[in-house]
C-alpha positions as CSV (number, residue, x, y, z in Angstrom):
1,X,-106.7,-88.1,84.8
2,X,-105.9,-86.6,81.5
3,X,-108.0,-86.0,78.5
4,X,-107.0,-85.7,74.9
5,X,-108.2,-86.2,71.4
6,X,-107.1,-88.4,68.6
7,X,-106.9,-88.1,65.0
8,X,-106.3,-90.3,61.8
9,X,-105.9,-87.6,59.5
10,X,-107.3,-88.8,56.6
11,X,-107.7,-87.2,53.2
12,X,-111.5,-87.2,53.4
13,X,-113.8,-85.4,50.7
14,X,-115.8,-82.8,52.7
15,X,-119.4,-84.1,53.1
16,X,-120.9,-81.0,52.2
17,X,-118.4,-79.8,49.2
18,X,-117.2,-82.8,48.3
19,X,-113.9,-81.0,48.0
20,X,-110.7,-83.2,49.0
21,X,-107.9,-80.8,50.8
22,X,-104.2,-81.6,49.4
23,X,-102.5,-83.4,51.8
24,X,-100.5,-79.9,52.6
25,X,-103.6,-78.5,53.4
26,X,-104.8,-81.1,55.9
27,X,-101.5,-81.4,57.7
28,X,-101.8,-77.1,57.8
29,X,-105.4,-77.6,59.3
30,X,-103.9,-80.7,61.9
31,X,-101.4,-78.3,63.4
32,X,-104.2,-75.8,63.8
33,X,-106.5,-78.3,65.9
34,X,-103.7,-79.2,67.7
35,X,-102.5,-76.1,68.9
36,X,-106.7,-74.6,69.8
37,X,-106.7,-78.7,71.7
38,X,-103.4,-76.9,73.6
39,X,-104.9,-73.7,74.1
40,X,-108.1,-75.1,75.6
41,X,-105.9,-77.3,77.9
42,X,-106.2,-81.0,76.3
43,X,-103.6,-83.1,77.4
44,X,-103.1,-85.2,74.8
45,X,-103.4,-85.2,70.5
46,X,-103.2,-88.4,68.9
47,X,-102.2,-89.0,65.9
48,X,-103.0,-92.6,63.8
49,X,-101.7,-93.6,60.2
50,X,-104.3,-95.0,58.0
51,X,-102.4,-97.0,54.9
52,X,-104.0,-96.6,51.2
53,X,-104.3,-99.9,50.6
């Protein structure tokens, strides 16, 4: 069996800022989960598109 995580990576206002990240930032702070997913051991890291429209 392996387990993994998925992610749509969506620019999302924070819920508790309400601060939106540039789309830079967000792709900076995907390559940071999915190198700690790799250094816990996940198998797998997802990623989705989600269209604007």
């Amino acid at each position: 069996m392996q387990i993994g995580i998925d992610s749509f990576a969506a620019l999302v206002p924070d819920p508790i800022t309400g601060q939106t990240v540039t789309a830079q930032q967000r792709i900076a702070h995907l390559l940071e989960e999915i190198r700690l997913a790799d250094e816990v051991g996940l198998d797998q890291f997802g990623l989705g598109e989600v269209s604007p429209h």
